[in-house]
DRENVEX-635611 format. One line per 10 residues: number of its first residue (from 1); their letters; for each residue y, z, x of C-alpha. Coordinates in pm, whole numbers. Example, Ala and Ser with C-alpha at 12.3 -4.5 7.8 and 13.67 -1.06 7.14 Angstrom:
2
1 = as = -450:780:1230; -106:714:1367;
# end
This chain:
310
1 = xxxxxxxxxx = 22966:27450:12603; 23228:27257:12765; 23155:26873:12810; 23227:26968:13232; 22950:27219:13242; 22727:27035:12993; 22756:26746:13282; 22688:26962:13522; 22377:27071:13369; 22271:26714:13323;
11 = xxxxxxxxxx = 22293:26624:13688; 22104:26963:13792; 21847:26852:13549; 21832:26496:13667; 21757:26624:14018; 21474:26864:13917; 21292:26584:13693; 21385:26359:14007; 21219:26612:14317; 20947:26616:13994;
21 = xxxxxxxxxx = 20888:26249:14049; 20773:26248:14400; 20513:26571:14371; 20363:26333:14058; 20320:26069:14273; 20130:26228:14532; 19893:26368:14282; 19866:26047:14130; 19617:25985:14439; 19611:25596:14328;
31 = xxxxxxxxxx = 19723:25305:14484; 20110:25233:14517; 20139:24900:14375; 19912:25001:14077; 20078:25293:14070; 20452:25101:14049; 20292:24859:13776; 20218:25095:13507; 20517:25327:13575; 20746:25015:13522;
41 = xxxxxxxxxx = 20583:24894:13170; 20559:25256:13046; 20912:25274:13143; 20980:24941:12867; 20968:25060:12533; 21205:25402:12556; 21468:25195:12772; 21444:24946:12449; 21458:25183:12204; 21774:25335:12371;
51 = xxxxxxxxxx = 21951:25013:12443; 21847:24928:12058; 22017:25271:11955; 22343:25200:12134; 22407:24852:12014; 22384:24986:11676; 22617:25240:11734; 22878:24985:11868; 22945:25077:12230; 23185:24816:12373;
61 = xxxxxxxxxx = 23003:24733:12696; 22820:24359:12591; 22424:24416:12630; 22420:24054:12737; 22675:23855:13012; 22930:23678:12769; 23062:23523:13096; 22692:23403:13277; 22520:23144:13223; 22153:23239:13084;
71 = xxxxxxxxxx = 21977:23125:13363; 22190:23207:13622; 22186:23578:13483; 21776:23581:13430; 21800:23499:13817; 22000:23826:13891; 21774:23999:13748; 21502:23922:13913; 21654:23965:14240; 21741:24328:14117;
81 = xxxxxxxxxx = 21386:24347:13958; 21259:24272:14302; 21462:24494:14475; 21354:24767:14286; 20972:24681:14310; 21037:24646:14735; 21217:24996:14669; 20981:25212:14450; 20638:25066:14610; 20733:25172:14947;
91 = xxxxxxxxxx = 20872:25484:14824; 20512:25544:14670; 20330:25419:14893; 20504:25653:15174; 20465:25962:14953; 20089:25878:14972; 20027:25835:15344; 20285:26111:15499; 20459:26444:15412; 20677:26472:15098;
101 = xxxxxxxxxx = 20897:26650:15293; 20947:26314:15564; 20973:26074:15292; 21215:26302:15094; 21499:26344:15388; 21450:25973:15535; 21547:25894:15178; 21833:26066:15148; 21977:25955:15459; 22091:25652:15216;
111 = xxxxxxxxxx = 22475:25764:15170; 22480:25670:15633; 22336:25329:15555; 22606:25285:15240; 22929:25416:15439; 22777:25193:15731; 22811:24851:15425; 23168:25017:15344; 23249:24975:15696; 23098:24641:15766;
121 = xxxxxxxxxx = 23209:24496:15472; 23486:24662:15304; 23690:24775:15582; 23632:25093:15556; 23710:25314:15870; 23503:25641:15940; 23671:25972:16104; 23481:26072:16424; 23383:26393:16230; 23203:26173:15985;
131 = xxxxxxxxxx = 23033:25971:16260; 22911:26309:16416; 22776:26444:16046; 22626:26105:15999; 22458:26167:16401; 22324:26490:16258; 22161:26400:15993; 21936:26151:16176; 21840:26360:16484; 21805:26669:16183;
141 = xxxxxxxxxx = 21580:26378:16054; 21395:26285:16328; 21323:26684:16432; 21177:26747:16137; 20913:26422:16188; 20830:26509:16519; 20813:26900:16433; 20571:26752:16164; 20373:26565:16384; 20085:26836:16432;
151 = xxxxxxxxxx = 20052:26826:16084; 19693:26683:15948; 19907:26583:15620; 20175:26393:15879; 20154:25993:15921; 20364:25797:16136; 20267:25480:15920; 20378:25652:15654; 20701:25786:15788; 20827:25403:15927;
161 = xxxxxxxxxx = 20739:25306:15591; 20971:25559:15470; 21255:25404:15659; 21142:25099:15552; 21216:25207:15143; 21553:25357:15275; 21684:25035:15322; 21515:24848:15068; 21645:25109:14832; 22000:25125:14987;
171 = xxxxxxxxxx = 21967:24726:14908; 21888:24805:14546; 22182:25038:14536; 22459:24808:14652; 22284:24500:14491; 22321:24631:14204; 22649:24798:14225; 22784:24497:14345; 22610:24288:14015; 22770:24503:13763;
181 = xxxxxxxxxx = 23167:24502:13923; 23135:24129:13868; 22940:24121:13551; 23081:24344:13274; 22706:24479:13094; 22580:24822:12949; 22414:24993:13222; 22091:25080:13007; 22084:24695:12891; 22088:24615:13258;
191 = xxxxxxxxxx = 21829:24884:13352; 21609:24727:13137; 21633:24371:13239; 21582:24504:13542; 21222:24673:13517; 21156:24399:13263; 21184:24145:13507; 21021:24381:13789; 20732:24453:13542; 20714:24036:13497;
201 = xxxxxxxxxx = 20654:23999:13909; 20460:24309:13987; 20154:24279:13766; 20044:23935:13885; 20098:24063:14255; 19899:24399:14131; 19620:24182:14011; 19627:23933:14287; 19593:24181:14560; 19329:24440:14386;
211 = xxxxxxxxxx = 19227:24199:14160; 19321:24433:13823; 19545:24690:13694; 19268:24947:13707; 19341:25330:13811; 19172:25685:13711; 19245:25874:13380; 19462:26088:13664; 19676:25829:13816; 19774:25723:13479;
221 = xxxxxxxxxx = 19822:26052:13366; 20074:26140:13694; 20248:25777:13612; 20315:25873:13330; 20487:26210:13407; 20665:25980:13652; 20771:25754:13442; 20939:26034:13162; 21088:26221:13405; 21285:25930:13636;
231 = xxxxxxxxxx = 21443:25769:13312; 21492:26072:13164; 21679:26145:13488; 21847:25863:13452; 21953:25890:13187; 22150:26169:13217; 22269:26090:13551; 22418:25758:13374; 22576:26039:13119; 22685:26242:13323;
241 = xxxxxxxxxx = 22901:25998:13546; 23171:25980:13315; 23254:26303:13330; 23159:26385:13670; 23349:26221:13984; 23123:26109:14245; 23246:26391:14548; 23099:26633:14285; 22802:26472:14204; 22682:26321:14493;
251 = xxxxxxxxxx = 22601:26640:14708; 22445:26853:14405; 22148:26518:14468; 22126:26693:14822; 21922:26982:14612; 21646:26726:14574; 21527:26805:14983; 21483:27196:14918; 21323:27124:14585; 21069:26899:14662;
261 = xxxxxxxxxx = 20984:27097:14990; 20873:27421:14790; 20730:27223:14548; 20551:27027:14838; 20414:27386:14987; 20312:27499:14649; 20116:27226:14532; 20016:27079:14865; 19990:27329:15097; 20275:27144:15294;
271 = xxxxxxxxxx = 20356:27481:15552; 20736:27471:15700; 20738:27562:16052; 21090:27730:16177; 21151:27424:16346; 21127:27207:16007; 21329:27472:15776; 21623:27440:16098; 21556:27052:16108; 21601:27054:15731;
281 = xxxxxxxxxx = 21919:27261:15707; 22101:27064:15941; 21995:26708:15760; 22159:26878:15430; 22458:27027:15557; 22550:26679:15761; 22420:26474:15472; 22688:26758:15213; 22957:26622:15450; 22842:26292:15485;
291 = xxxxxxxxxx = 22853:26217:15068; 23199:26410:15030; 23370:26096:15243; 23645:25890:15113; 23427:25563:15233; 23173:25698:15050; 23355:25772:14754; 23550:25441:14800; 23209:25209:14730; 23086:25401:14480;
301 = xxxxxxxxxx = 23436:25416:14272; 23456:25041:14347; 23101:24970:14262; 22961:25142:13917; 22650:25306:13963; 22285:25099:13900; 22088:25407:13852; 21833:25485:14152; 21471:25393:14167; 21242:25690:14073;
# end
């Protein structure tokens, strides 16, 4: 098989282990910050044994700064460690208090807030037809919450808090995009400083606030599922990038909303009224635009990808 198509199987497969992630997190039924704590230090030892396996092999990127001082770099970690932990724990958390669904499409309303940091900062300027796809996408957005409301599984707690992880994980994108243009590293190497260090700040928080690490036989079961399939994901998103330009990639993620929806109404009973499957529709096709602009494609060429929070 081609290396193109093999690629292109890799990303499809990173988005079904990805829409995976979120239906093993709702059965997880256990707290979010418990639940964050063990999926980052079961997430340790395969990122080690990977980054182990490529410095043997020789690949050029350094696995540590040559050009940062020690401390300063420990630092950037943790603010990337942190960013992640602000990221994921909402993200869990939201998954447990609202519909999959909500949490799922408030999510991937992240390419608006990125274009929006293009814009702001880059100097970047967005087409009118982009502004109106971006438009759609929120009001497709905010339909589908409000066509949810009725719902007993719905939870408007849980659907601000989604918003809330859409910019703490749109933070965690562009910090770390931004880390690794200045600071040449392998992305795997910096993946794992990065749950290292989030890992180091989580678990005294975890056993501060519920004064333990404890969960059920079934949350760590489901954090476990979560914790394969998101670096497995990642893994071959990472892969797949350097054969795949981001205008292709980026709107194959959009399959992630339909995905996670059946797989919401199978497992959870999560019904779609018309009004939702419309709602939905419109958030994708805006959102397929939306990821296909040159702003878009501008940061993310500039700014080599971190790897998303799963």
């Amino acid at each position: 098989m081609p290396v193109g198509q093999r690629s292109i199987l890799a990303i499809i497969t990173a988005v079904v282990l990805w829409s995976c992630t979120s239906l093993f997190v709702r059965a997880g039924h256990s707290d979010a910050l418990v639940f964050t704590t063990w999926r980052l230090w079961f997430a340790l030892p395969p990122l080690a044994l990977i980054v182990v396996s490529r410095a043997r092999r020789g690949h050029s990127a350094p696995f540590w700064p040559q050009d940062v001082a020690r401390l300063h770099w420990i630092m950037l970690l943790f603010g990337a460690g942190a960013f992640f932990i602000a990221s994921a724990g909402t993200t869990f958390a939201a998954l447990g208090m609202t519909r999959i669904l909500d949490v799922t499409l408030i999510g991937s309303l992240q390419p608006i807030l990125i274009i929006g940091f293009a814009v702001a900062f880059l100097g970047e300027r967005v087409a009118p037809s982009h502004l109106l796809r971006a438009g759609l996408a929120i009001l497709g957005t905010i339909l589908v919450a409000v066509a949810a409301s009725s719902s007993g599984s719905w939870s408007l707690r849980g659907d601000l808090l989604a918003v809330v992880s859409l910019v703490f994980n749109s933070g965690w994108f562009l910090y770390g995009r931004v880390l690794r243009t200045r600071i040449v590293i392998d992305p795997f190497a910096f993946m794992l400083g990065t749950l290292a260090a989030a890992a180091v700040l989580t678990t005294p928080l975890t056993m501060v606030v519920h004064g333990g690490l404890g969960i059920s036989g079934r949350g760590l079961f489901f954090a476990t599922l979560t914790m394969i399939a998101g670096t497995a994901a990642h893994v071959l998103m990472i892969w797949a990038h350097r054969h795949v330009p981001t205008s292709v990639s980026s709107p194959m993620l959009l399959g992630e909303t339909p995905l996670v929806a059946a797989g919401a109404w199978i497992f959870f009973d999560e019904s779609l009224t018309v009004l939702q499957i419309v709602g939905t529709a419109v958030v994708v096709a805006s959102l397929w635009g939306v990821t296909r602009a040159p702003e878009l494609d501008h940061v993310e060429q500039d700014v080599p990808d971190p790897v998303p929070p799963a």
